[in-house]
C-alpha positions as CSV (number, residue, x, y, z in Angstrom):
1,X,127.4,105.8,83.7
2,X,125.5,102.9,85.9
3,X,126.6,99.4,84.5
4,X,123.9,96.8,85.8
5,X,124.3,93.2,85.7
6,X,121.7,90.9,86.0
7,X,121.8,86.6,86.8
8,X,119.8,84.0,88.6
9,X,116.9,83.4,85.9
10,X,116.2,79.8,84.6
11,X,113.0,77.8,84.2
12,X,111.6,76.1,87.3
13,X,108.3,74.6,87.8
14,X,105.2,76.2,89.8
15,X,105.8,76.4,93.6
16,X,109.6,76.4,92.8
17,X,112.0,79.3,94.0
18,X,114.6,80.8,92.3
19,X,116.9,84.3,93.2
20,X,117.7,87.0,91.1
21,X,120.8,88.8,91.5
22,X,121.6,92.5,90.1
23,X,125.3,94.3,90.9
24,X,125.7,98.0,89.6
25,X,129.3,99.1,88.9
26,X,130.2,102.4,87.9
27,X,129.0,105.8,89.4
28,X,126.7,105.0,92.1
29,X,125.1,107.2,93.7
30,X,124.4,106.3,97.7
31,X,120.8,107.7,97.4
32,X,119.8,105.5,94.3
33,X,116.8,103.4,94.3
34,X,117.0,100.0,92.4
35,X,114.3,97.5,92.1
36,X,113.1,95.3,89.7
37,X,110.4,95.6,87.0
38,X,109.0,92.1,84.3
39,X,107.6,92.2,81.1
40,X,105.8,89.2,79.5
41,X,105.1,89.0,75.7
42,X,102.5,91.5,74.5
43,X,102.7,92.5,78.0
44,X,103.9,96.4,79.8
45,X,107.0,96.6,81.9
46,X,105.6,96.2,85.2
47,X,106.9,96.8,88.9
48,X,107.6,93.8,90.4
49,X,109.6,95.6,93.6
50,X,112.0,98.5,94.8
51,X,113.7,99.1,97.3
52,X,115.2,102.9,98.0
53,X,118.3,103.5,99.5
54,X,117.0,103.4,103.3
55,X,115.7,99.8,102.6
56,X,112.0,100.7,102.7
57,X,110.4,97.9,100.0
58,X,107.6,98.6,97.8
59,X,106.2,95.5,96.0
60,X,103.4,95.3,93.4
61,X,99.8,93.2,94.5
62,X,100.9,90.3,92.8
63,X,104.7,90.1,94.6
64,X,103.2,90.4,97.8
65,X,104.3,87.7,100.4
66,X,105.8,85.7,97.7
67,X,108.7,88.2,96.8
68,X,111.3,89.7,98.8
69,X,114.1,92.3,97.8
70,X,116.7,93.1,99.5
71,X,120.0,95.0,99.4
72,X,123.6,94.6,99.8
73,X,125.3,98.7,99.4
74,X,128.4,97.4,100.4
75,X,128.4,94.8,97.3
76,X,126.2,97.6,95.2
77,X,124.0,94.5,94.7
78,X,120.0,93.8,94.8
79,X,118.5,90.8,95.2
80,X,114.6,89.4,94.5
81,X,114.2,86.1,96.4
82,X,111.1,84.1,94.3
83,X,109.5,82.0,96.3
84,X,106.1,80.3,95.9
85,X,106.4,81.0,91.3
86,X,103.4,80.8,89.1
87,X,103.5,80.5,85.3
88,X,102.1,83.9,85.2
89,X,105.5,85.2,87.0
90,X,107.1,84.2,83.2
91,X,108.5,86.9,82.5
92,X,112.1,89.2,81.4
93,X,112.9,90.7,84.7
94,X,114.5,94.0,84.6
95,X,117.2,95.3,87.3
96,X,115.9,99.1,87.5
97,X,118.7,102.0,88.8
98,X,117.2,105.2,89.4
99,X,119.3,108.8,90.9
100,X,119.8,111.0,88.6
101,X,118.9,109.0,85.9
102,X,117.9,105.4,85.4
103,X,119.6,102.7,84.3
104,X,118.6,99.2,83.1
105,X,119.6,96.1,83.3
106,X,119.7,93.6,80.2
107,X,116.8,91.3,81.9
108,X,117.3,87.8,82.5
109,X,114.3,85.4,81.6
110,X,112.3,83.6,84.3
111,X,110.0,80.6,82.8
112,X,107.3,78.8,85.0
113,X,105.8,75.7,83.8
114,X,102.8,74.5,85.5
C-alpha cells in the first residue's frame, strides 16, 4: 500500500503562483512514476504532468512553460510549481503513483479568479 498526501492548494488570482506538494509513504517502489492529473466540474481527469523515476517530465499542452514538476526520492515527494494560473487551471488536482499499481491522492482544490 502507497499512502499519498497531497497540500499546497488555495485560491489565488490569475497570474498568481502557487505549489503543490505530494509525499508517498508506505511501499515505494524506486521505479514508480508519480505525476499529477486535475479534474474540473463536468470535466475528465486530465494529465496535468509526470514525471518517471529518472526525472524525465511529461506535461500536457496547456502546462507547458507555465508548470514545472519536480522530484525529491529522498523525501518520496513531488512537487508542481504553478506559475503564471488561469481560471481555467480551477481544478481538484490529483497526486498520481503508478509501479505496480496506482495510487491516488485525495486532491486538493486549486481556485483561479480572474
Amino acid at each position: 500500500q502507497v499512502q499519498l498526501v497531497e497540500s499546497g492548494g488555495g485560491l489565488v488570482q490569475a497570474g498568481e503562483s502557487l505549489r503543490l506538494s505530494c509525499k508517498a509513504s508506505g511501499r515505494i517502489d524506486s521505479f514508480a512514476s508519480m505525476g499529477w492529473y486535475r479534474q474540473a466540474p463536468g470535466d475528465r481527469r486530465e494529465l496535468v504532468a509526470s514525471m518517471s523515476s529518472n526525472d524525465i517530465p511529461v506535461y500536457a499542452e496547456s502546462a507547458e512553460g507555465r508548470f514545472t514538476i519536480s522530484r525529491d526520492n529522498a523525501k518520496n515527494t513531488v512537487y508542481l510549481q504553478m506559475n503564471s494560473l488561469k481560471p481555467e487551471d480551477t481544478a481538484v488536482y490529483y497526486c498520481r503513483y503508478s509501479a505496480y499499481t496506482v495510487y491516488w491522492g485525495q486532491g486538493t482544490q486549486v481556485t483561479v479568479t480572474s
